[in-house]
C-alpha positions as CSV (number, residue, x, y, z in Angstrom):
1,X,1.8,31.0,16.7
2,X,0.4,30.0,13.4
3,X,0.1,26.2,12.8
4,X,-0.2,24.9,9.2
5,X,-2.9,22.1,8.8
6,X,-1.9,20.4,5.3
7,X,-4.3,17.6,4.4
8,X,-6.4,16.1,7.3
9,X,-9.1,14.0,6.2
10,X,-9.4,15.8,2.6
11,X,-9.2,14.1,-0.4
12,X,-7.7,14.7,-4.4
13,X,-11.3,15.1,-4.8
14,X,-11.4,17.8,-2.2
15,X,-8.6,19.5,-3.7
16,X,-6.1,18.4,-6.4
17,X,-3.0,19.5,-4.4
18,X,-3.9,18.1,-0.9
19,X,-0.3,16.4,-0.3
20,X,-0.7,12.6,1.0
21,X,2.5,11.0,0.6
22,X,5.5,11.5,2.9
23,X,7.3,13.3,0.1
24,X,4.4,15.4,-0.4
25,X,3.5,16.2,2.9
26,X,7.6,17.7,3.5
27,X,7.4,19.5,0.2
28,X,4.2,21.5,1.7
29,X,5.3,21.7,5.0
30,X,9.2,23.5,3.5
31,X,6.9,25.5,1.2
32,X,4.7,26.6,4.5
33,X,7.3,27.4,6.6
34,X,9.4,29.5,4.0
35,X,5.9,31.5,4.1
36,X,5.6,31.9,8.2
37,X,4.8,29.3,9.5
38,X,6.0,27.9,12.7
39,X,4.3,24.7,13.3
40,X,2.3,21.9,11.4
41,X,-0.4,19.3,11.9
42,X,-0.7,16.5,9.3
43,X,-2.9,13.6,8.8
44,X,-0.1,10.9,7.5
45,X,-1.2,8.1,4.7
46,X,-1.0,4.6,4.1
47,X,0.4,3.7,0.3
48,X,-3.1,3.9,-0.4
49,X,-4.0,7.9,0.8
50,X,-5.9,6.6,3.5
51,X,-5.1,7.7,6.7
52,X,-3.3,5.9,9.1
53,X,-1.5,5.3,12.4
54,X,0.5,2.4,11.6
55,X,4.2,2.8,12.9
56,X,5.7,2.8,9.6
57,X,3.3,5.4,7.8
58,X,3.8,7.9,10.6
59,X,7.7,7.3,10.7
60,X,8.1,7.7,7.5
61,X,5.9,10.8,7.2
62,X,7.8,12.7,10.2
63,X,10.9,11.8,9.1
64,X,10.3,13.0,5.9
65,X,9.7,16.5,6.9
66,X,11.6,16.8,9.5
67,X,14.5,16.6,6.8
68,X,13.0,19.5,5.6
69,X,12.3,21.8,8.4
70,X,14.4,20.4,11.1
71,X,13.0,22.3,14.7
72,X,9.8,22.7,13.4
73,X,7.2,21.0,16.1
74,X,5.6,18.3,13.4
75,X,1.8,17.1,15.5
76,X,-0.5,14.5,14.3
77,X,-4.0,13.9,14.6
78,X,-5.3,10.8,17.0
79,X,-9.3,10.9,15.9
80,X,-11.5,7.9,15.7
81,X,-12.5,8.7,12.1
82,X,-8.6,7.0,11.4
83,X,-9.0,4.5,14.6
84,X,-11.7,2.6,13.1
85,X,-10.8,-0.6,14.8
86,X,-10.5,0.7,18.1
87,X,-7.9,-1.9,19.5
88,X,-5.6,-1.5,16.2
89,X,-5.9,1.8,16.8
90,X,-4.3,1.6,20.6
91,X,-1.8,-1.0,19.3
92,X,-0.2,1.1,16.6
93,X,-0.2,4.2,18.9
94,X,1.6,2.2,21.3
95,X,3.7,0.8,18.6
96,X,4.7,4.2,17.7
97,X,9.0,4.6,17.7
98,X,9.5,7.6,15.7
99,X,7.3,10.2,17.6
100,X,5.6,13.4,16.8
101,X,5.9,16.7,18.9
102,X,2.2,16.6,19.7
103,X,-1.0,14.7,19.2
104,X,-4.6,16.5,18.7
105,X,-7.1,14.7,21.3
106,X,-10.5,15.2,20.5
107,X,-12.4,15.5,24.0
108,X,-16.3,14.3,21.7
109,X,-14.9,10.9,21.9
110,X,-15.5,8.5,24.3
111,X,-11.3,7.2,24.6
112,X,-10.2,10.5,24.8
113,X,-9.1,10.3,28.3
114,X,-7.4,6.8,27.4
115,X,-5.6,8.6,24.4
116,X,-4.2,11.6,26.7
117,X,-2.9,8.7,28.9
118,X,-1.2,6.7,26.5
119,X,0.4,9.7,24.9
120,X,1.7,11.0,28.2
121,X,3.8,8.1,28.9
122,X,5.2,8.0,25.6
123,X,5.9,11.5,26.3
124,X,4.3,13.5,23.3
125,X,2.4,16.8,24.1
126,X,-1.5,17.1,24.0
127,X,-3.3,19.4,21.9
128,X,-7.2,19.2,23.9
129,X,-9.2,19.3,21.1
130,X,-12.9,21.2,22.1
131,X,-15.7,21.6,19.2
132,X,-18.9,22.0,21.7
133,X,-19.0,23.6,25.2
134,X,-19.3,19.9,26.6
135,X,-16.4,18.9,25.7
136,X,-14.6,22.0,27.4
137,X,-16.6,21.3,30.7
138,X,-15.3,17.8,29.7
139,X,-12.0,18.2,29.3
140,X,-11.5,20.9,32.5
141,X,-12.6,18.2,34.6
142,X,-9.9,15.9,33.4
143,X,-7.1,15.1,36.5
144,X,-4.5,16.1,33.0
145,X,-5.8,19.3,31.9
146,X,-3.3,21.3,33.3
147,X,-0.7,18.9,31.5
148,X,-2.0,19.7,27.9
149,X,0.6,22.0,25.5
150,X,-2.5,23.9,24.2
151,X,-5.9,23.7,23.6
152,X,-7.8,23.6,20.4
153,X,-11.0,25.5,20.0
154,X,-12.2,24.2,16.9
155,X,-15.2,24.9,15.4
156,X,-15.9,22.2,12.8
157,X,-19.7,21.5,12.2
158,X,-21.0,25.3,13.0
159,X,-21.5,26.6,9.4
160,X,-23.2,29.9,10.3
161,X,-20.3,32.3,10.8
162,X,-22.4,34.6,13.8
163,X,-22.8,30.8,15.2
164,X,-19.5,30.0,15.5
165,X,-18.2,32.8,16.8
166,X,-20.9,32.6,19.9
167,X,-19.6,29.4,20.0
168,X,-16.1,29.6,19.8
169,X,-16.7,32.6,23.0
170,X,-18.4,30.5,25.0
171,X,-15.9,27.5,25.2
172,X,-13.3,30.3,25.7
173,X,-15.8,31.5,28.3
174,X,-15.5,28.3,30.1
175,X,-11.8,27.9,29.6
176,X,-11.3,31.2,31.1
177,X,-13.3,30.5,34.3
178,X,-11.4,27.5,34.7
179,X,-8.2,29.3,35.0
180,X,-5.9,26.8,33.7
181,X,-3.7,30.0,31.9
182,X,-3.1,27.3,28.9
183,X,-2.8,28.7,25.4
184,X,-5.4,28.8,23.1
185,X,-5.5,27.6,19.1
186,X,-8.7,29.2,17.4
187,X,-9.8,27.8,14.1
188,X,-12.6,27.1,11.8
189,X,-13.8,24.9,9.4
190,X,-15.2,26.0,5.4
191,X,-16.8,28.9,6.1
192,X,-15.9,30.0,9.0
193,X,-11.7,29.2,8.5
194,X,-11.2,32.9,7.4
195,X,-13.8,34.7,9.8
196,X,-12.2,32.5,12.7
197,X,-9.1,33.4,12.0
198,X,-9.5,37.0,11.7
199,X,-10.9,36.6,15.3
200,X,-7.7,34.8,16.5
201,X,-6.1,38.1,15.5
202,X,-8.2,40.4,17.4
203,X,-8.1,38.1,20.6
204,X,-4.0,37.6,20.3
205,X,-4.6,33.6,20.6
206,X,-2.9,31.2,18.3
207,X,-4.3,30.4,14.8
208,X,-4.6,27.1,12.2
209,X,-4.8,27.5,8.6
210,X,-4.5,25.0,5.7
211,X,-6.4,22.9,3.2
212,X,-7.9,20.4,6.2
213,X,-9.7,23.6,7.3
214,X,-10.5,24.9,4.6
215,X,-9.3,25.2,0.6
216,X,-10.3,29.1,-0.3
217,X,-8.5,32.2,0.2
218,X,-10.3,35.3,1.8
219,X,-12.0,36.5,-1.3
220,X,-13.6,33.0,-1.9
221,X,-11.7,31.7,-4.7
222,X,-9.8,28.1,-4.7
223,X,-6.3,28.3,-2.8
224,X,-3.5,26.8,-5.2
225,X,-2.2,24.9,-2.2
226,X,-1.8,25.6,1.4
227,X,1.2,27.8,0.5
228,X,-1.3,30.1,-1.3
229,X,-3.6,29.9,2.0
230,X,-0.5,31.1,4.4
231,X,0.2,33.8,2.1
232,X,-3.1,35.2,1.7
233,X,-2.8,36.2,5.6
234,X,-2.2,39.7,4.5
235,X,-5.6,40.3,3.4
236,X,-7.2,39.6,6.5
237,X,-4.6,41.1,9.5
């Protein structure tokens, strides 16, 4: 499976096509799909491009492409960077009416377990998402694990591309021994997007690409837009 990542916490400044609207956000995510994609994560905005949970934002964002690839599993991202008033942050998730597929759960913070929770009886999917090899002895200890729809091994702050790739093999490591069987999404951050996903390949697990992980193609120059990202997978299978 290869999920599309369109904006997350990136900025115009970042990249000048990183889509933030609703409109914007379906536009990339028909353009994705068209290309191979068969899933998306998105990071909707507020009317002011910052990020948001608020009922109407993330309504209006899945609704929006949705319209333009009906079937297509649409997740969203739950992480404190956007929950910055922590009880808000539980109230609009509660608040939620039109719901996403899935929801990324990042087992580094503290509420992640409260998160998984909340989700679960709303009845949207888990994505465990596991950036040190705490947070996958964390999360196999978890009474839900087995209930997650995947798990994310994403390595974000290792920059060194040897690094992450240790990395990356020793929360598998510790997935494996716990013998969950749950699939497995593999990506990177910057430098290590393109080298982590060339390792998805070789270990047949699921792969992320798009402008929130990273805005260059393989050769190093700037993507046009995540379109340009997903169709610069040639050059690297």
């Amino acid at each position: 499976m290869l999920q599309a990542c369109l904006n997350g916490a990136r900025t115009r400044q970042d990249h000048p096509r990183v889509p933030l609207s609703a409109e914007e956000l379906a536009l990339d995510a028909e353009r994705v799909v068209g290309a191979g994609v068969t899933e998306l994560h998105v990071h909707p905005r507020d009317a002011k491009g910052i990020e948001t949970l608020a009922p109407d934002d993330i309504a209006a964002a899945v609704q929006a492409i949705r319209a333009k690839v009906p079937g297509v599993p649409v997740g969203l991202s739950t992480r404190e960077g956007i929950r910055t008033d922590r009880s808000r942050g539980f109230d609009a998730l509660r608040a939620w009416s039109v719901l996403p597929d899935y929801v990324s759960v990042n087992l580094s913070e503290a509420d992640a377990p409260e998160i998984i929770a909340l989700m679960s009886e709303k009845g949207v999917a888990v994505e465990a998402g596991l950036a040190t090899a705490a947070d996958a002895r964390r999360f196999v200890k978890l009474a839900t694990a087995k209930q997650a729809l995947r798990v994310l091994v994403e390595i974000d702050f290792e920059k060194d591309v040897a690094g992450a790739l240790r990395l990356a093999d020793e929360i598998m490591g510790i997935l494996e021994d716990s013998r969950f069987g749950l699939p497995i999404l593999l990506h990177g951050f910057d430098e290590t997007m393109w080298p982590l996903y060339h390792r998805s390949l070789e270990l047949g697990v699921d792969a992320r690409l798009g402008l929130e992980d990273g805005v260059t193609l393989p050769d190093g120059s700037l993507a046009a837009d995540n379109s340009d990202i997903i169709r610069a997978i040639g050059k690297v299978a």
